[in-house]
N, C-alpha and C positions, 0 to 999 in steps of 0.2 A: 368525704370519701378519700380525699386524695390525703390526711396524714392517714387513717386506718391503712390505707392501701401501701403509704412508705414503711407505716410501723411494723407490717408483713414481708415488708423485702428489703427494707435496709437493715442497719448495724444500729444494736441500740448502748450506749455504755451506758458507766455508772451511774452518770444522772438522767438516765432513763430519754439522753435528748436521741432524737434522731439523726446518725450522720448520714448525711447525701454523700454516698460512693460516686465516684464516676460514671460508673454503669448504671445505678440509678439515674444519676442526673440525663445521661443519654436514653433512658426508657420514656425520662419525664419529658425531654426536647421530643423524642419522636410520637408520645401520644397528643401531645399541643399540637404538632406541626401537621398529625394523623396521615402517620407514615406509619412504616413497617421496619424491621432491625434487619438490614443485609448485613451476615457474616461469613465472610468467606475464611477457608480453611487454609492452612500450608503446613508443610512439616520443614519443623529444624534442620537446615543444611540440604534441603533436599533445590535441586541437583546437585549441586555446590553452598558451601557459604556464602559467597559472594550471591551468585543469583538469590538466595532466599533474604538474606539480607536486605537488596535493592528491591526487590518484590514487597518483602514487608514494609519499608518505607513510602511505597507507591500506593499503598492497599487506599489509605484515607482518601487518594485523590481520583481513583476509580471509584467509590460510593460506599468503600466499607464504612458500616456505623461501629461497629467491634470486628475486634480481628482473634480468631483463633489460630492457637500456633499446637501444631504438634509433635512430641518429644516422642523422639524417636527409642524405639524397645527392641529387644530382639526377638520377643515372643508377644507377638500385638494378637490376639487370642479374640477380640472383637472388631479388630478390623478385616476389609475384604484385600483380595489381592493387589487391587493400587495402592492404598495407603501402608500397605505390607511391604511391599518392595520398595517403595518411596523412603519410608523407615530405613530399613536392610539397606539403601544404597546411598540414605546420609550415615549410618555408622562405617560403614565401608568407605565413604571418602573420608573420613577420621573426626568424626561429628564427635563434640563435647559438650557436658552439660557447660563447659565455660563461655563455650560457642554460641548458647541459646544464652547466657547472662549477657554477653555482649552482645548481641545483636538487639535485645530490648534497653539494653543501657544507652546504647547509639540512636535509639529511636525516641526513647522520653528525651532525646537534647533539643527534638524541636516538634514533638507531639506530645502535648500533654493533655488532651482530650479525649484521642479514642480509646476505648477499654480494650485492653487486652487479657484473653483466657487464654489458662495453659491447660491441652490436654493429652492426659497420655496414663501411663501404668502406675502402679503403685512400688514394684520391687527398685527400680532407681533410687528412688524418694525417702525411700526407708534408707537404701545402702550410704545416703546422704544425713539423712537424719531428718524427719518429720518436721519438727519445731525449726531447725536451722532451714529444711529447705522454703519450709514457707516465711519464715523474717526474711530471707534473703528476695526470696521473689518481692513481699509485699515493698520491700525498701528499693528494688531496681522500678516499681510501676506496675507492676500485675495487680489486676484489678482481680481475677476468679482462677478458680481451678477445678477443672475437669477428671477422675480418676477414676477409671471404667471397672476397678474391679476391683472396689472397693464397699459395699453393702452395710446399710445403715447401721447395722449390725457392729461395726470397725468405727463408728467415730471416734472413738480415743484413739485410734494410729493416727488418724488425720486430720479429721474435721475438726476438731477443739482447735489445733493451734489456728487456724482457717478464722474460726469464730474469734478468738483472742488476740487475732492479728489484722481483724478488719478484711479481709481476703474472701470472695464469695466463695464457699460450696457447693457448688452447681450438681445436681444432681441429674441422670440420667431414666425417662421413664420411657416405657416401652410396651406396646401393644398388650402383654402380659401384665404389665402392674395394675391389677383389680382395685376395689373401690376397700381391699381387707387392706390390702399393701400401702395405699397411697400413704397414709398418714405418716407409716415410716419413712417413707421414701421423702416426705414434705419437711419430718422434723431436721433443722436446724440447714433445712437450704436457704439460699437463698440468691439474689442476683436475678435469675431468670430460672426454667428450668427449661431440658431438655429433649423434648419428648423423640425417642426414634421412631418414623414412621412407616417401619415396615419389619417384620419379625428376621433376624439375622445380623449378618455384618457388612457395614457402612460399601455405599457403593453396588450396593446389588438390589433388584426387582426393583417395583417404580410406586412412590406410593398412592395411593386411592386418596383422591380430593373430600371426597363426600365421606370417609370412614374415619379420616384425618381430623376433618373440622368436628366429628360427633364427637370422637377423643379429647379433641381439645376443651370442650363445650362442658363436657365429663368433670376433668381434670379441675377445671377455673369454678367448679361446684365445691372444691375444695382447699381453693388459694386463690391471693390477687397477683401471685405471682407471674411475670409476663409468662408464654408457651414458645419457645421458639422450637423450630422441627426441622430436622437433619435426615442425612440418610438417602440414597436413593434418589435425589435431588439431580438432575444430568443437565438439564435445558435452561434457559430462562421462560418457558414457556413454564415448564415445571414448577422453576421459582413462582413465577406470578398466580399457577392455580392454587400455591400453597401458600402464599403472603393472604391472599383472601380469607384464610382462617384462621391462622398464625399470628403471635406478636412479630417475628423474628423468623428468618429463612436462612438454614444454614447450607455452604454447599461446602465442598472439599474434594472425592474424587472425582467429578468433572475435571477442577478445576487440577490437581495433580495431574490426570489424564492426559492431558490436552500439552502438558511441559513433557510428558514421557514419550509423548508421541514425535515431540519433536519441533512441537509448539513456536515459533518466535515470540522474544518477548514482547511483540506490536500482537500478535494472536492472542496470546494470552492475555493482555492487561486488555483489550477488547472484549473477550470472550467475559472476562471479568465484570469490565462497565456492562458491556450486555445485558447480563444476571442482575444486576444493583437497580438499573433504569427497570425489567421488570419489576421488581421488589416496592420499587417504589411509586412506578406509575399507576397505584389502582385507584 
């Protein structure tokens, strides 16, 4: 079961061997250890470089298993108004895509374990160049990448170099993706995928335990790909009702929230382990 299940979520090359990504090998440690994937969310530069910087460094030793990082856009079209403004106020302090290469180039010098996903838009990535921007991430340590609005429909903009550079393409599913859509939505992901749980944009309503785990339940009818679910996530109380059906619990604007508010950073890397020790204590 267990190579069926790698041959489904990992990378296979020319001699058909299986390679163990990162992110696999962290799915593999945490169904051995039968735990759950805590991922907490940040945006690029958001307050400053410095704080995001020092935060993503910290992330492994509050209980992140993967850490997502988000690239900031000016027109973030699927997020809600925390991570909108969080965005709008790392461009505004002079946020650059150099700025997100070095802050992950600073972090593989003494973490070479946890997977890191990048997620954000597609019109940067293009203005960068598809194939260059993804050699460049897979060669600094980016294990996946996340691009919300991008439809299966578009893998030759992006997925292909993703696929040909060992790089997951995580796909994004959603109360809406029916049992007609899955299969698009399934070809050539891979990594995890990531179900949103609740219809709209990140950070808003709260999602349903019981409506959740029947999706999830749904979805794995049609991959052994892990389920991680985002979205609407605010408490650790939240994370723990959702690690119960979930491979993987993602949070993000709590965890912005809570820095815009004014947060100290002993508040927040608290509020952090908080969310991790539920995720993990089921």
């Amino acid at each position: 079961m267990l190579i069926c299940s790698l041959k489904r979520t990992g990378f296979v090359n020319n001699l058909n061997k299986v390679i163990m990504s990162r992110l696999n090998k962290k799915f593999h440690q945490l169904t051995t250890e039968d735990r759950k994937a805590f991922i907490p969310f940040i945006m690029a530069g958001f307050p400053n470089i410095i704080y995001s910087n020092k935060l993503l460094n910290k992330l492994p030793t509050l209980g992140a298993d993967i850490i997502e990082i988000g690239m900031p856009f000016t027109d973030p079209m699927a997020d809600g108004k925390i991570i909108q403004d969080a965005g709008h106020a790392s461009l505004e302090a002079g946020f650059k895509f150099e700025s997100l290469y070095q802050m992950i180039e600073d972090f593989r010098k003494h973490d070479q374990d946890t997977p890191i996903i990048l997620m954000g838009y597609y019109n940067p990535i293009h203005k960068f160049g598809s194939e260059n921007f993804v050699k460049k991430i897979k060669n600094l340590g980016v294990d996946g990448l996340i691009v919300v609005d991008l439809p299966p429909e578009e893998d030759s903009e992006l997925c292909v170099y993703c696929l040909n550079n060992d790089v997951h393409f995580i796909r994004l599913l959603t109360p809406t993706s029916d049992n007609e859509r899955l299969p698009a939505l399934l070809k050539n992901s891979s990594g995890f995928l990531y179900y949103v749980s609740v219809a709209g944009v990140t950070g808003t309503k709260v999602p349903v335990k019981q409506i959740v785990s029947s999706e999830i339940e749904r979805i794995k009818g049609y991959t052994d790909l892990p389920v991680c679910v985002g979205f609407g996530i605010k408490s650790p109380e939240d994370a723990k009702a959702i690690s119960l059906a979930a491979d993987g619990v993602v949070v993000g604007s709590a965890i912005i929230e809570k820095i815009q508010k004014g947060g100290t950073e002993r508040d927040v890397s608290e509020f952090i382990s908080s969310l991790s020790k539920s995720v993990h204590l089921n």
